[in-house]
ROLOGU-163893 format. One record per residue (C-alpha): chain; residue number from 1; x, y, z. Coordinates in Angstrom, 1 decimal, padded with zeros to 4 digits. Example, Ala and Ser with C-alpha at 12.3 -4.5 7.8 and 13.67 -1.06 7.14 Angstrom:
// residues 2
+-------+-----+--------+--------+--------+
: chain :   n :     c1 :     c2 :     c3 :
+-------+-----+--------+--------+--------+
:     A :   1 :  012.3 : -004.5 :  007.8 :
:     A :   2 :  013.7 : -001.1 :  007.1 :
+-------+-----+--------+--------+--------+
***
This chain:
// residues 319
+-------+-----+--------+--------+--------+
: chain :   n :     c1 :     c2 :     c3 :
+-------+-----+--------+--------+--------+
:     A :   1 : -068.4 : -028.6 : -167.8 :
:     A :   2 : -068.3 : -031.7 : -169.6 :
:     A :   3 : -064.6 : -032.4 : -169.2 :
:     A :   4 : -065.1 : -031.7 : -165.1 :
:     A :   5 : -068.0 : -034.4 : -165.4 :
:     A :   6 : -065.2 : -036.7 : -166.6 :
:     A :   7 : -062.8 : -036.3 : -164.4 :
:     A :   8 : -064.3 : -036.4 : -161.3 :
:     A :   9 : -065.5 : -040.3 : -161.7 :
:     A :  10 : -061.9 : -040.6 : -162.5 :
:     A :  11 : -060.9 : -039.0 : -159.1 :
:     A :  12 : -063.1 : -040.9 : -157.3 :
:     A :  13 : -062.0 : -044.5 : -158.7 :
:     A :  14 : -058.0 : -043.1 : -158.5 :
:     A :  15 : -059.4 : -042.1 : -154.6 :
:     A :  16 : -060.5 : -045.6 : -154.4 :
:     A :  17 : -057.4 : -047.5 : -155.5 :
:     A :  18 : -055.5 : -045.3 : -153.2 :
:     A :  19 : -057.5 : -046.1 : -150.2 :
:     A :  20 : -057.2 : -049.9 : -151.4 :
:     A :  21 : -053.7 : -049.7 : -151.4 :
:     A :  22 : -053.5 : -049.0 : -147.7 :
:     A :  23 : -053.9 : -051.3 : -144.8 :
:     A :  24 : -053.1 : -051.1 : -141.2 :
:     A :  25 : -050.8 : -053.5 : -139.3 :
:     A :  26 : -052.4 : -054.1 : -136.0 :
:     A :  27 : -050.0 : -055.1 : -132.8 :
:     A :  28 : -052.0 : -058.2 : -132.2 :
:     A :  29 : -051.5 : -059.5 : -135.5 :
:     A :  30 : -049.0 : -060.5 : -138.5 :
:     A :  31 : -049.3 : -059.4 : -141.8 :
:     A :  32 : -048.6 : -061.2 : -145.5 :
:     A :  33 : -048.9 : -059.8 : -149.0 :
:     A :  34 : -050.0 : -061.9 : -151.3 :
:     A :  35 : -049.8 : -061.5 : -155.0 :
:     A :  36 : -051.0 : -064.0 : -157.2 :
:     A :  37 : -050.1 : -066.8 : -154.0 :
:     A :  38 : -047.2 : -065.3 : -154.0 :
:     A :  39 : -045.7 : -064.1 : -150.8 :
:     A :  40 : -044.2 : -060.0 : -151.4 :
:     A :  41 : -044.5 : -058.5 : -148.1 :
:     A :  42 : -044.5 : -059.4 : -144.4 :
:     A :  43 : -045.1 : -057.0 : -142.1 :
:     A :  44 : -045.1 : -057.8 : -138.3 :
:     A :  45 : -045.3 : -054.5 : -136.4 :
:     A :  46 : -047.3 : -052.2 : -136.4 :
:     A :  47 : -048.2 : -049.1 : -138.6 :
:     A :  48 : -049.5 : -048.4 : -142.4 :
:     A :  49 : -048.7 : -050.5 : -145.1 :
:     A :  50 : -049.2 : -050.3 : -148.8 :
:     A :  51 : -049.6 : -053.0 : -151.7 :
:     A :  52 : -051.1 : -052.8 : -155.1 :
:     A :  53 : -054.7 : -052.5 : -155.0 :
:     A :  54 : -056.8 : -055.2 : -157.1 :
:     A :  55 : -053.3 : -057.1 : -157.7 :
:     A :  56 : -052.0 : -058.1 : -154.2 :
:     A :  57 : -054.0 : -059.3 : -151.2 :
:     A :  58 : -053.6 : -058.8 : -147.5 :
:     A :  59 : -054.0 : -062.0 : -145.2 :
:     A :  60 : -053.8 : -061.9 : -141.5 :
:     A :  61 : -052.9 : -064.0 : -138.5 :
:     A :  62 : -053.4 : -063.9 : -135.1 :
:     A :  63 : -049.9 : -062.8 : -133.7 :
:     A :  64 : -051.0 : -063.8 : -129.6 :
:     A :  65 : -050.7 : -067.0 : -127.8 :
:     A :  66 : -053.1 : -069.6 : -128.7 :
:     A :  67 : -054.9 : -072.4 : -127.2 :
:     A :  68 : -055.4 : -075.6 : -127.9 :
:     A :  69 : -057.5 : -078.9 : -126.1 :
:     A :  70 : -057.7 : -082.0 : -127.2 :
:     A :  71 : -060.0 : -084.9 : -127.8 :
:     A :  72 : -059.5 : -087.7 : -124.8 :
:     A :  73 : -057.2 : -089.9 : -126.1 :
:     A :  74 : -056.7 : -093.5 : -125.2 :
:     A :  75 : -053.3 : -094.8 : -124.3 :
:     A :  76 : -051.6 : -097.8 : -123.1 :
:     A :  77 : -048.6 : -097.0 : -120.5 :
:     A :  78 : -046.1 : -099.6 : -120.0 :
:     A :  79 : -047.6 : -102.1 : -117.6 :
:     A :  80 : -050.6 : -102.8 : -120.4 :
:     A :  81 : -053.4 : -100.5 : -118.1 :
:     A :  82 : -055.2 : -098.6 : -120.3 :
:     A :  83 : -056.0 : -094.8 : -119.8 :
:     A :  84 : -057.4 : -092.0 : -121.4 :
:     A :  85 : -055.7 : -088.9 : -120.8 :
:     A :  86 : -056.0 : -085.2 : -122.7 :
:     A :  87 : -054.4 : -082.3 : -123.0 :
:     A :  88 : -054.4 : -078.7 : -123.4 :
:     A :  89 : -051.6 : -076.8 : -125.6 :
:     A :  90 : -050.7 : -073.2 : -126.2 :
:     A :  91 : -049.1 : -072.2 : -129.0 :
:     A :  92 : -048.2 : -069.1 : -131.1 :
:     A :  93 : -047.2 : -068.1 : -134.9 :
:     A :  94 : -043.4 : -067.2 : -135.0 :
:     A :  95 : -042.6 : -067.6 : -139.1 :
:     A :  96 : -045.7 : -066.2 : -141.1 :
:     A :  97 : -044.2 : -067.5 : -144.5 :
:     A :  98 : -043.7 : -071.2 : -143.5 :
:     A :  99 : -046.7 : -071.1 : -141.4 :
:     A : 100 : -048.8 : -070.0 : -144.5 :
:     A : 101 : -046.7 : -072.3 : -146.6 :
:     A : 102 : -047.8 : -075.2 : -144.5 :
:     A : 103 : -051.5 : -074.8 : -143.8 :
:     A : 104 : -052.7 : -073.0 : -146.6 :
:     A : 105 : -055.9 : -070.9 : -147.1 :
:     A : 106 : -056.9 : -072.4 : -144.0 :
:     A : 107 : -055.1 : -071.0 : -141.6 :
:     A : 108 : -055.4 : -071.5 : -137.6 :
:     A : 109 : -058.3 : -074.2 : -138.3 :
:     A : 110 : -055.6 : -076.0 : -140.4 :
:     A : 111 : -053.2 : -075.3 : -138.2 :
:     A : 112 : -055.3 : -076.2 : -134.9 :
:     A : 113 : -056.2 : -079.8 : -136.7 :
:     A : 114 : -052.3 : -080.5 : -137.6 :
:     A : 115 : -051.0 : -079.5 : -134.0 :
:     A : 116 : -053.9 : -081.9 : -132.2 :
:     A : 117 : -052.6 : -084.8 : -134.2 :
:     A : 118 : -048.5 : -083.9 : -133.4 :
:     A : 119 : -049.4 : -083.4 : -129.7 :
:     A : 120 : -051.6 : -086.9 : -129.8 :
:     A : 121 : -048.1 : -088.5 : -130.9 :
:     A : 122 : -046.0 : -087.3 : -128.5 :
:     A : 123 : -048.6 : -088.0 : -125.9 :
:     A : 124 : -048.8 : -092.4 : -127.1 :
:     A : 125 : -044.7 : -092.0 : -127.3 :
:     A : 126 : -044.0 : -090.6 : -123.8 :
:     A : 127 : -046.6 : -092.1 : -122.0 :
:     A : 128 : -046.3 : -095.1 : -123.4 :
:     A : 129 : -042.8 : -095.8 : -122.2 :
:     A : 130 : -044.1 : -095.2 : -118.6 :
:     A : 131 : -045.6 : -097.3 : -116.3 :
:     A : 132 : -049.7 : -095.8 : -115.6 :
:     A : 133 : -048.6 : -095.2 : -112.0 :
:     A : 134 : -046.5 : -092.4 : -113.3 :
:     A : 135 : -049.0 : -091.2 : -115.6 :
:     A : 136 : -051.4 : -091.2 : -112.6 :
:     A : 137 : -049.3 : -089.3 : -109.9 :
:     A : 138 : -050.0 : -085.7 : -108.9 :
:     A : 139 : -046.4 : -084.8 : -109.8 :
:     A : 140 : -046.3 : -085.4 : -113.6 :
:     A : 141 : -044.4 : -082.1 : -114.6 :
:     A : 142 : -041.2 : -084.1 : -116.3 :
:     A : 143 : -043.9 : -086.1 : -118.6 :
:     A : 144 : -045.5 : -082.9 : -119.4 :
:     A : 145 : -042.1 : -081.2 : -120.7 :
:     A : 146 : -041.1 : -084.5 : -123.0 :
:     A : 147 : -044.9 : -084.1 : -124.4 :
:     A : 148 : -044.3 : -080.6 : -124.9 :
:     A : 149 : -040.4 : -080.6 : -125.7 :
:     A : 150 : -041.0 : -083.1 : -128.7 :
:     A : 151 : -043.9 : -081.5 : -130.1 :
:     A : 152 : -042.1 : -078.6 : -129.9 :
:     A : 153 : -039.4 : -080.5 : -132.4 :
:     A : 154 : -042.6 : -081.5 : -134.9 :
:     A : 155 : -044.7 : -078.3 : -134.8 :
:     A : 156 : -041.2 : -076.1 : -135.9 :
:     A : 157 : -042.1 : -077.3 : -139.8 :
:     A : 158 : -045.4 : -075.7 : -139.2 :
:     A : 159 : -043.7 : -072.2 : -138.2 :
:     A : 160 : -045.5 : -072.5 : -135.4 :
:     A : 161 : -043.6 : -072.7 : -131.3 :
:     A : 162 : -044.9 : -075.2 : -129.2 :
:     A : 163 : -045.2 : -072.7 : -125.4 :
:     A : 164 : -046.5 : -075.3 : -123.0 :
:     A : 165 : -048.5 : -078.6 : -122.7 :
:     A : 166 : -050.4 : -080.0 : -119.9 :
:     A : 167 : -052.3 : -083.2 : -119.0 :
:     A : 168 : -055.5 : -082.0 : -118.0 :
:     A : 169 : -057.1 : -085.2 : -117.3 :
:     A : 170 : -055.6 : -088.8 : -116.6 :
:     A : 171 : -058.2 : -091.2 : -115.7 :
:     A : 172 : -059.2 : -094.9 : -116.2 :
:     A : 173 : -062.2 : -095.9 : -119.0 :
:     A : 174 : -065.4 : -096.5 : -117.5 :
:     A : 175 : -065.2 : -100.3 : -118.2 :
:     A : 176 : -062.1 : -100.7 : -116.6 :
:     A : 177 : -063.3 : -098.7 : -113.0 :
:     A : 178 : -065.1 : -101.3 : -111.5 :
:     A : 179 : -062.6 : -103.9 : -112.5 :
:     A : 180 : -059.6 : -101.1 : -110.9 :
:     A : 181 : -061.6 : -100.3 : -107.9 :
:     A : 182 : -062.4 : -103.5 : -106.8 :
:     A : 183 : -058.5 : -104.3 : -107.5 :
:     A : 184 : -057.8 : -101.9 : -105.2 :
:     A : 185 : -059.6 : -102.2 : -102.6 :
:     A : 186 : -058.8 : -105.7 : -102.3 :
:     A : 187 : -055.0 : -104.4 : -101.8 :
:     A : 188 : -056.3 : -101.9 : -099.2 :
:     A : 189 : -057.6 : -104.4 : -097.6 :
:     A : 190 : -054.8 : -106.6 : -098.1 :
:     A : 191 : -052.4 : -103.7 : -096.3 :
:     A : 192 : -054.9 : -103.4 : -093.6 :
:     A : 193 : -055.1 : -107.0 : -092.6 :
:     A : 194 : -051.3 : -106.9 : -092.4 :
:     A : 195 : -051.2 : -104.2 : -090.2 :
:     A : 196 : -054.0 : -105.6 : -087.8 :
:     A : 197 : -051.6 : -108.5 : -087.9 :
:     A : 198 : -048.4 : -106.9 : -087.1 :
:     A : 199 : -050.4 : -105.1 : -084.2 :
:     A : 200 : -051.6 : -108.0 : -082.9 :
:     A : 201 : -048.3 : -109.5 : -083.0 :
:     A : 202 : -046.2 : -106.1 : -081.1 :
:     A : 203 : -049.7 : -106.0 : -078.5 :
:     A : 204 : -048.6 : -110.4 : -077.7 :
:     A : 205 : -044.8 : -109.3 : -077.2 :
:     A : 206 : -045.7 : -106.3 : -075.4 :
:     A : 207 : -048.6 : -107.9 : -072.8 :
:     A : 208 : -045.7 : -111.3 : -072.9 :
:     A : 209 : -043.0 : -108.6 : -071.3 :
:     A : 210 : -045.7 : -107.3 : -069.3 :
:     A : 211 : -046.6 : -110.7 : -068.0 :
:     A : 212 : -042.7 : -111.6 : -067.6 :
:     A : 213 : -041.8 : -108.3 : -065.5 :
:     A : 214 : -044.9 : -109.0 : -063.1 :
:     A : 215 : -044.3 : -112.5 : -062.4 :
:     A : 216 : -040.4 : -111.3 : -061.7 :
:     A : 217 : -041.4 : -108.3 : -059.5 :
:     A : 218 : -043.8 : -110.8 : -057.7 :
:     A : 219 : -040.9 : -112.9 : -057.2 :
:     A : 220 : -038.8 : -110.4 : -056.1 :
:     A : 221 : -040.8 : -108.9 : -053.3 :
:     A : 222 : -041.7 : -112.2 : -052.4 :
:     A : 223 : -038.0 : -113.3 : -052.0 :
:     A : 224 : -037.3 : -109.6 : -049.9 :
:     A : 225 : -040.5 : -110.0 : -047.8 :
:     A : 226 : -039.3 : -112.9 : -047.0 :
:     A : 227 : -035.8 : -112.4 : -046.3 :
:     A : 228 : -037.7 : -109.8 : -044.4 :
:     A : 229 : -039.9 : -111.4 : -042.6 :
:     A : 230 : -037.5 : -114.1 : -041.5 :
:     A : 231 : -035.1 : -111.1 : -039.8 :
:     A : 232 : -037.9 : -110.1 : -038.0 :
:     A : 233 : -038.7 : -113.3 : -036.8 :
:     A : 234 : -034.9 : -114.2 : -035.9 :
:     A : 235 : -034.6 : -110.6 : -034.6 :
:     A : 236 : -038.2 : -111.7 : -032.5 :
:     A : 237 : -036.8 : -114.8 : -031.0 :
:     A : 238 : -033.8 : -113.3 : -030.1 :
:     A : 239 : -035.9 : -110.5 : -028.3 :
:     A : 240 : -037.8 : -113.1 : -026.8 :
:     A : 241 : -034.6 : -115.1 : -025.6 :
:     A : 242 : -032.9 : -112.0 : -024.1 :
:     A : 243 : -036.3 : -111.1 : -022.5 :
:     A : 244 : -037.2 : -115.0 : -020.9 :
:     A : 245 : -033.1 : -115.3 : -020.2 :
:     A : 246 : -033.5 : -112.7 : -017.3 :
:     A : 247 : -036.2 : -114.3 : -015.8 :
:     A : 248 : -036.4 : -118.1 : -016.4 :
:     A : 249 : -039.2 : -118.7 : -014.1 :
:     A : 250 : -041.3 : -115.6 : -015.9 :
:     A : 251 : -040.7 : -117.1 : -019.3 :
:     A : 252 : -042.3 : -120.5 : -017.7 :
:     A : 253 : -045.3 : -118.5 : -016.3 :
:     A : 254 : -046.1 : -117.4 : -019.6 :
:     A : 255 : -045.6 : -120.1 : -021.3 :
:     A : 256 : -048.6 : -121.6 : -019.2 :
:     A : 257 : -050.4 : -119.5 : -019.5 :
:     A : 258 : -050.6 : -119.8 : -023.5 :
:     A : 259 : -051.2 : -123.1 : -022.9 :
:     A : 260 : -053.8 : -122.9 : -021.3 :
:     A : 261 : -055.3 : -120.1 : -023.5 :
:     A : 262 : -054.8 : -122.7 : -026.4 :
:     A : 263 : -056.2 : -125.5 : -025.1 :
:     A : 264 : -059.5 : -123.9 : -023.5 :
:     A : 265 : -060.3 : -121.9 : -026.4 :
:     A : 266 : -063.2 : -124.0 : -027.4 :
:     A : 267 : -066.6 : -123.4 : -025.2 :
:     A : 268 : -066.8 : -127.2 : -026.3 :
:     A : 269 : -063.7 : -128.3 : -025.0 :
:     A : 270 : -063.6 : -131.8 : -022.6 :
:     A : 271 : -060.5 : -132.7 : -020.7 :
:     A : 272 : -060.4 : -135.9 : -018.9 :
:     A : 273 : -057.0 : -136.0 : -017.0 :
:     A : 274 : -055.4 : -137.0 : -013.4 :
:     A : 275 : -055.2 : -134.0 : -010.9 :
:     A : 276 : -051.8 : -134.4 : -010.4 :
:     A : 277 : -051.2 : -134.3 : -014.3 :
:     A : 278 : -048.0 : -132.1 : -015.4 :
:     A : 279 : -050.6 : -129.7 : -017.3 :
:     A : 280 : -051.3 : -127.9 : -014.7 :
:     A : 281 : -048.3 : -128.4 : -012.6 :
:     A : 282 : -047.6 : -124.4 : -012.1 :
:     A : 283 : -050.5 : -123.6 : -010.8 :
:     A : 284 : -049.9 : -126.3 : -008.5 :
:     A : 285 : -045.6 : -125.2 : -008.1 :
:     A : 286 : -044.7 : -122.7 : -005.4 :
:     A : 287 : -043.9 : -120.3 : -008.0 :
:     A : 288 : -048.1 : -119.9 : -008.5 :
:     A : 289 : -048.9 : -117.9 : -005.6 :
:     A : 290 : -051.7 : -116.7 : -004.9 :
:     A : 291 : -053.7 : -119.1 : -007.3 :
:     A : 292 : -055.8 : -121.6 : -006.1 :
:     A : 293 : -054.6 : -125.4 : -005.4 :
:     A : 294 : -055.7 : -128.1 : -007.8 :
:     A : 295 : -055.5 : -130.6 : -005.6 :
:     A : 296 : -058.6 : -128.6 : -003.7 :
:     A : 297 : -060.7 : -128.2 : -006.6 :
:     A : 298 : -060.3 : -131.7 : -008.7 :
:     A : 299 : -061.0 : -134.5 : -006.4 :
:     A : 300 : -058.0 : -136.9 : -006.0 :
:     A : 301 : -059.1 : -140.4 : -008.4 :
:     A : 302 : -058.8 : -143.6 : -007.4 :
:     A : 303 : -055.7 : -145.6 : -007.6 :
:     A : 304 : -056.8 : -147.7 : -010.4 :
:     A : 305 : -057.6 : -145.1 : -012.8 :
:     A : 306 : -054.0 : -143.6 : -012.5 :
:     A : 307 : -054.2 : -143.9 : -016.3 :
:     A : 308 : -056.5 : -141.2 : -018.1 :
:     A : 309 : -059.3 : -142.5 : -019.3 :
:     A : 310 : -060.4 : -143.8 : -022.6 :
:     A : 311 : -061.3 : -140.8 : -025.2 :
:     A : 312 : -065.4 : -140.8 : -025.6 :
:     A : 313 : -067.0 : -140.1 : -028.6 :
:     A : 314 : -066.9 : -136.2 : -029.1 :
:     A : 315 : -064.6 : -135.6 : -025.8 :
:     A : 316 : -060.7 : -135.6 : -026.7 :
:     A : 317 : -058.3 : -137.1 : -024.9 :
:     A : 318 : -055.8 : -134.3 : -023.5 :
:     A : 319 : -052.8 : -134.3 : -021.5 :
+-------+-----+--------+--------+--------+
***
């Protein structure tokens, strides 16, 4: 009875160092056995693993991709404009032994503060051998690969690879806005009087043309309606000549006749004339038959006044 009462607090401390000695390897993580600092084992897949209980320790790290954002950082590109610009890294464990080698009993948080300051140099080297305008472009994927390609280089010591980098945020400091906003809208402005002024200058040339063509196609139909209007006048008087050469004494008749309708126009029209006066010397010519004689409605003057008399005030002399 006494000896069973001995050995089963043996068991159970024997049960106890056995359980100790076992440890499970999860998928997510990686494994190291320590003894004494010392690295014995490192396990990276999964399953059951063993080490000597109260002797050896097990220390793990996280085996998935890891994140990592930085402060804002200030930089100064190439053309002197100053800019503060962060960044956001992911990054992963790939050599457990030089990773623990390098941080320590720290670990990630080690590891995290050690990466910030490699990413924050390659971020001052590469964007500081561009001009901002890069830096501030939508399409800033071949600065974001020499960030990441060169921290890549630095973060190797660590055990560590470098997956991706990217510029989350690439603005100007809050003292310089004002001064950069004001900058630019001066150029806007700038680009905006120049195109009101090239406008201005195409609208002159264009209404100049305009003016140009009118003044020619007024010319032009000038020129034809006159050319026009002149071989239909020539074509007129030649109408007229063919017509008055068949009957001469018919071309007369009319001709008196617009004469007469010219001159008595006027319902204040005077004549003061001699009876026998050529004027009216069809109506008085055989050819005016059937018209009444002159001769019988003006009385015949006296001798003496065979000249017409002198033009009165407001009565025209007319012949």
């Amino acid at each position: 009875m006494k000896r069973t009462a001995m050995i089963l607090p043996v068991l159970v401390v024997l049960g106890a160092l056995g359980i100790s000695a076992l440890f499970v390897v999860d998928e997510r993580e990686n494994v190291l056995v320590l003894q004494f600092g010392q690295v014995k084992q490192v396990r990276t897949e999964p399953g059951l693993g063993y080490k000597i209980p109260l002797i050896q320790e097990v220390v793990r790290y996280d085996a998935r991709i890891l994140g990592l954002q930085s402060q804002p950082l200030e930089i100064t590109p190439l053309d002197d404009r100053r800019l503060v610009v962060d960044a956001f890294m992911r990054w992963r464990i790939v050599n457990v032994v030089d990773f623990r080698e390098a941080v320590g009993i720290e670990g990630v948080m080690a590891a995290q503060g050690r990466l910030e300051r490699i990413l924050n140099a390659a971020i001052r080297e590469v964007l500081g051998a561009v001009p901002s305008g890069a830096v501030l472009s939508e399409d800033r994927t071949v600065l974001m690969n020499r960030i990441r390609d060169l921290a890549r280089r630095q973060a190797a010591t660590l055990g560590v690879e470098v997956i991706d980098v990217r510029l989350t945020r690439t603005d100007l400091p809050e003292q310089n806005l004002e001064a950069t906003f004001a900058r630019m809208r001066a150029e806007r402005e700038r680009e905006a009087a120049d195109e009101i002024a090239r406008g201005n200058e195409a609208a002159q040339r264009v209404r100049a043309l305009a003016d140009r063509t009118v003044v020619e196609l007024v010319s032009s139909a000038r020129r034809e309606s006159e050319i026009i209007r002149g071989e239909a006048d020539a074509r007129r008087n030649a109408i007229y000549a063919d017509a008055f050469g068949l009957d001469p004494e018919f071309f007369s008749f009319t001709r008196s006749l617009t004469s007469y309708e010219r001159a008595m126009k006027s319902e204040n029209t005077s004549m003061v004339m001699r009876p026998d006066s050529e004027f009216f010397s069809y109506l008085r010519s055989a050819g005016g038959a059937g018209l009444p004689d002159m001769s019988t409605i003006l009385p015949e003057l006296p001798e003496e006044q065979d000249e017409p008399a002198s033009e009165t005030p407001g009565e025209p002399l007319l012949q």
